[in-house]
Backbone bond lengths (Angstrom), bond angles and torsions (degrees), N, CA, C in turn:
res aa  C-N    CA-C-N  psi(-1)  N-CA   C-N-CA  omega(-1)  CA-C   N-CA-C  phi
1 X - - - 1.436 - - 1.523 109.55 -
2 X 1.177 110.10 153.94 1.681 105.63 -155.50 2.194 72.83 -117.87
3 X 1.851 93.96 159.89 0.858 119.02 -162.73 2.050 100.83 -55.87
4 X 1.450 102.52 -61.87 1.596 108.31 168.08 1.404 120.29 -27.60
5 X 1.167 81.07 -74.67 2.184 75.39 176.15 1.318 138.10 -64.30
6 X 1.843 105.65 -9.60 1.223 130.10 176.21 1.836 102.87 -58.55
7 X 1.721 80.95 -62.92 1.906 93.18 171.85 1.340 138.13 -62.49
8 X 1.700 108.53 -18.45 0.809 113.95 169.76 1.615 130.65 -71.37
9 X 1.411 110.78 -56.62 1.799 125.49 145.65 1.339 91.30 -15.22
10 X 1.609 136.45 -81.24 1.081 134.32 -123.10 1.856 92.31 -67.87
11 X 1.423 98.79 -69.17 1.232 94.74 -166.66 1.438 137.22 -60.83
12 X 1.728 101.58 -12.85 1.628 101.99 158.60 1.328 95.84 -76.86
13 X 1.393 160.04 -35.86 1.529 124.13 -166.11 1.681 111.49 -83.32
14 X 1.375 116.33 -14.63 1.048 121.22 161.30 1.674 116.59 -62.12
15 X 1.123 131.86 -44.76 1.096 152.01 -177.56 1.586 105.70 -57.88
16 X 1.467 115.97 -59.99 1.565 121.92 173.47 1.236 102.97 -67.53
17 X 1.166 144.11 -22.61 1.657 133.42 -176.10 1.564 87.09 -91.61
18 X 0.897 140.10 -45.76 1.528 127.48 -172.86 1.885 104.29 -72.27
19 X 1.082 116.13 -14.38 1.364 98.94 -167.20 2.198 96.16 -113.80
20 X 1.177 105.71 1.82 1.659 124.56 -179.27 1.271 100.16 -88.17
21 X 1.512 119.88 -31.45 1.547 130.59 -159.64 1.847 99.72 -73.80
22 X 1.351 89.58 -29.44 1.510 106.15 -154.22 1.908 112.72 -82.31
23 X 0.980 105.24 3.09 1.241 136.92 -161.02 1.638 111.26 -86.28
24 X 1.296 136.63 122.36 1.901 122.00 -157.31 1.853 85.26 -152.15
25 X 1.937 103.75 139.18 1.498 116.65 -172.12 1.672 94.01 -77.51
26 X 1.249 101.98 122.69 1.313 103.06 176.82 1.853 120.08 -83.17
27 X 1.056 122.22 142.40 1.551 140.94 -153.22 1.495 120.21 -92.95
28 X 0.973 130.48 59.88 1.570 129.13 -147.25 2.121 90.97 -81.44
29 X 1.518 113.41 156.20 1.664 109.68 -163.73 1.606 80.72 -115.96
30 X 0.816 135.11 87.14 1.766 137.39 170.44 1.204 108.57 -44.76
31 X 1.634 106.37 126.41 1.563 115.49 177.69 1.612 110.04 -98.12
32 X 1.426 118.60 133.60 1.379 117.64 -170.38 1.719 100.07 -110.08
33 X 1.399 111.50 133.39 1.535 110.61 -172.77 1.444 104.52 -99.68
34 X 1.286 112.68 150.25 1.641 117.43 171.13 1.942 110.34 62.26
35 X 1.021 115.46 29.87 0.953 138.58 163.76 1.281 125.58 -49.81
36 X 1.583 155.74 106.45 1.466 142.28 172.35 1.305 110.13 -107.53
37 X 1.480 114.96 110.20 1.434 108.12 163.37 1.502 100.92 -145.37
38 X 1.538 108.06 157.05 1.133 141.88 177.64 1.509 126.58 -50.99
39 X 1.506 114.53 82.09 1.251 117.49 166.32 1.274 141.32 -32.23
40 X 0.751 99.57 -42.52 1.615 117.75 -164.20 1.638 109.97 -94.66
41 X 1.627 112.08 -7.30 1.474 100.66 155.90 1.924 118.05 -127.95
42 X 1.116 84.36 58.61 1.544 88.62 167.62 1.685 131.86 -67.51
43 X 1.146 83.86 154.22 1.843 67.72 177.52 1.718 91.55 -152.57
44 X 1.481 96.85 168.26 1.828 111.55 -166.72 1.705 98.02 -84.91
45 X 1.635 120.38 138.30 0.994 115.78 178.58 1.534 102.17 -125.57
46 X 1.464 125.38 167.38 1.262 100.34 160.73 2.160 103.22 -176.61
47 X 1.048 108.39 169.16 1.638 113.70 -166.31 1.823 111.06 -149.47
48 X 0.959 130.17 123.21 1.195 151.15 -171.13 1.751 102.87 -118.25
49 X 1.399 107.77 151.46 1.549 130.08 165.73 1.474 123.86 -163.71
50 X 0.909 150.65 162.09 1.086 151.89 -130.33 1.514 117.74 -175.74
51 X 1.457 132.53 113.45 1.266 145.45 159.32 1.620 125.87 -79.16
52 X 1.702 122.09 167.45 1.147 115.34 163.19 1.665 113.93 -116.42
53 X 0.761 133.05 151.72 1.879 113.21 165.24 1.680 100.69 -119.56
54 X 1.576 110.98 94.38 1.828 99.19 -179.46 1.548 100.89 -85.19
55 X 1.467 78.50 147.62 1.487 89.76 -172.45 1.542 137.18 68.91
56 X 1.651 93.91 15.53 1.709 87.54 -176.87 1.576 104.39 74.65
57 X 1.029 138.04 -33.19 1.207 146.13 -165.97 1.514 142.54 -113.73
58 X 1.368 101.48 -34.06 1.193 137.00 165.80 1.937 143.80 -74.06
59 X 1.276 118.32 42.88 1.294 120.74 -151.48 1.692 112.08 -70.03
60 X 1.530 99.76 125.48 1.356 110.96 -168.52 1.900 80.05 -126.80
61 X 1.440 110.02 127.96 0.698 155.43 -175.72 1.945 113.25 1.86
62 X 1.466 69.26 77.29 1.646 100.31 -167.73 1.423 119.45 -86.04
63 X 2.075 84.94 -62.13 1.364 109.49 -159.75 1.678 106.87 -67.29
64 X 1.560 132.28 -16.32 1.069 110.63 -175.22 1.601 114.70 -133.74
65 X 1.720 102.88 37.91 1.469 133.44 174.36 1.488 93.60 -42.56
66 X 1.406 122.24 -71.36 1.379 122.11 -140.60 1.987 91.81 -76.78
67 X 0.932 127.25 -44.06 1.741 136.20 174.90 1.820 89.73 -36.84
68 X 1.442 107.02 -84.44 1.658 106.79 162.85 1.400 135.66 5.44
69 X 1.756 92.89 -76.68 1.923 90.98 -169.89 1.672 89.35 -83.96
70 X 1.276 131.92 -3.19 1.254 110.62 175.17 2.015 126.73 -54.34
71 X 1.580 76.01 -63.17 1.492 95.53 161.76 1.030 134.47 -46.15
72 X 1.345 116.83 -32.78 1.489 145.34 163.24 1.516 120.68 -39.05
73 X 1.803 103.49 -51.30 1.092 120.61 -150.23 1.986 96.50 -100.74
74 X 1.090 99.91 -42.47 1.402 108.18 168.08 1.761 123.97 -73.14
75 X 1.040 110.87 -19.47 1.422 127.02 153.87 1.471 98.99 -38.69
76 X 1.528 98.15 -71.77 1.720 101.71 -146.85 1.928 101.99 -82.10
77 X 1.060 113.55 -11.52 1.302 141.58 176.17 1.486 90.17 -55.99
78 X 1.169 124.93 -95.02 1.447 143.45 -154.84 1.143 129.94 86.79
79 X 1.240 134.89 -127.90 1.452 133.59 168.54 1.483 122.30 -72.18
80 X 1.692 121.51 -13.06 0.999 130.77 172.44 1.839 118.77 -70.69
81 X 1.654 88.57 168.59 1.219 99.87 -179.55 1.320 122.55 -66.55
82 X 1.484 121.46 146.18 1.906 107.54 179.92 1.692 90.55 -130.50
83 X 1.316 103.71 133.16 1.423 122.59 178.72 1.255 114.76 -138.21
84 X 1.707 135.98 163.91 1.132 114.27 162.35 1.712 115.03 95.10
85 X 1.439 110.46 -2.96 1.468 108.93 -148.19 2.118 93.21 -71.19
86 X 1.192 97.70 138.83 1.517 115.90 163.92 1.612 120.13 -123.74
87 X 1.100 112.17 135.14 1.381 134.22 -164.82 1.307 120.72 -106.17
88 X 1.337 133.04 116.71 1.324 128.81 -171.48 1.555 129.73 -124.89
89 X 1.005 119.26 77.56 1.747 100.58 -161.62 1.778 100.39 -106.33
90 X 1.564 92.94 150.40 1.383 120.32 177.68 1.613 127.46 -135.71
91 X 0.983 105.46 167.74 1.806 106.20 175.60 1.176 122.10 -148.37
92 X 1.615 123.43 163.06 1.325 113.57 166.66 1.402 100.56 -153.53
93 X 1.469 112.14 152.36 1.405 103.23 164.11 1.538 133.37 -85.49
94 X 1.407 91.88 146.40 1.606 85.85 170.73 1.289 124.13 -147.73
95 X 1.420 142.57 -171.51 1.387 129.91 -120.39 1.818 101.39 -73.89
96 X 1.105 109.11 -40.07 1.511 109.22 175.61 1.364 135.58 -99.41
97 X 1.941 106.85 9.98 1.283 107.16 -172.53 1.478 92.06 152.14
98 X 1.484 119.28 -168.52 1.177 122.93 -154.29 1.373 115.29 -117.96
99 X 1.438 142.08 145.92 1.442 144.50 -177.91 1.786 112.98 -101.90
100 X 1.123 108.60 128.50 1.386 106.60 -161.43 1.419 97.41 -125.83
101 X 1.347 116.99 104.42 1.590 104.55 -177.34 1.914 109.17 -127.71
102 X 1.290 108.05 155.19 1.874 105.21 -152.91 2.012 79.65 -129.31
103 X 1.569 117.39 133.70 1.141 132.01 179.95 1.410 105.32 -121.71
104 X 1.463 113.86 131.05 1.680 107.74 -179.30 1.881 90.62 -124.97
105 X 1.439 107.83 140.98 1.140 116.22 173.24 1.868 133.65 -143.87
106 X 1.239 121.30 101.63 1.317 144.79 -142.59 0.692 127.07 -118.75
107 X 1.683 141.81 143.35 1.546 133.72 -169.95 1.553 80.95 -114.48
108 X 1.660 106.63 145.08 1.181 129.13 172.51 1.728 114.47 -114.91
109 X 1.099 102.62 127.90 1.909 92.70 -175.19 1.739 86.96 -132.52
110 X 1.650 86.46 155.17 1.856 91.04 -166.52 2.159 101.03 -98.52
111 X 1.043 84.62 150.21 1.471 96.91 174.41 1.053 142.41 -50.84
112 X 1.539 156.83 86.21 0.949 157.72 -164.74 1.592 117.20 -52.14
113 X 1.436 125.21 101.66 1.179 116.41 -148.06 1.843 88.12 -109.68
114 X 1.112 104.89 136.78 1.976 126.34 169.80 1.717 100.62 -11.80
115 X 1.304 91.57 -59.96 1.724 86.10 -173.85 1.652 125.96 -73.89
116 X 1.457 108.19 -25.44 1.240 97.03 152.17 1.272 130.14 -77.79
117 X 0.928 139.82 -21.79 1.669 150.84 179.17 1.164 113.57 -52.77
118 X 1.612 102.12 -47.76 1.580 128.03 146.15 1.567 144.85 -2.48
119 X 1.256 68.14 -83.45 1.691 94.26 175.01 2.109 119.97 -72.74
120 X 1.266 106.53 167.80 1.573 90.69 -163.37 1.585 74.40 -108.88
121 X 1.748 90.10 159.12 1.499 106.76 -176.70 1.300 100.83 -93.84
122 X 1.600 125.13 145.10 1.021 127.00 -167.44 1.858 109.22 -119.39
């Protein structure tokens, strides 16, 4: 192998690892049909995560921020309903590169389960 093509290889596999890096699990918000839950006791839920990018270049745990506060947010959620979801992302720099952090924020209302539906309200 002659020196050119040596470099050349190199810098396309360099090239696909730089452009593979770049790559983030995308977050789909699942819609549930025919659904009954309880309005009237909602409450605010919500999940945050946070990346670094050193160097402009470097992604430390960037690419799967938004996957993160999802889980986050449904964690604290529980078996209840999540509606409403709002999304917030921000950044700042800092000494070696940049902070990339993604905020999801949601009203959760709990489920109206058969047996209460059931029963007469008193």
């Amino acid at each position: 192998m002659t020196k050119a093509r040596l470099l050349k290889m190199a810098m396309i596999a360099g090239l696909c690892i730089v452009l593979a890096s770049c790559a983030s699990t995308p977050v789909s918000f699942k819609s549930i049909a025919d659904l009954r839950y309880d309005t009237t006791k909602g409450r605010v839920v919500s999940g945050s995560a946070c990346g670094f990018q050193l160097f402009l270049l470097i992604p430390i745990m960037t690419n799967n921020r938004a996957e993160l506060a999802y889980m986050s947010l449904m964690h604290q959620a529980g078996s209840d309903y999540v509606t409403d979801v709002k999304v917030r992302e921000s950044w700042y720099y800092a000494f070696l590169g940049t902070v990339y952090c993604t905020e999801l924020q949601a009203t959760a209302y709990p489920k109206i389960t058969t047996s209460a539906a059931a029963s007469p309200q008193q």
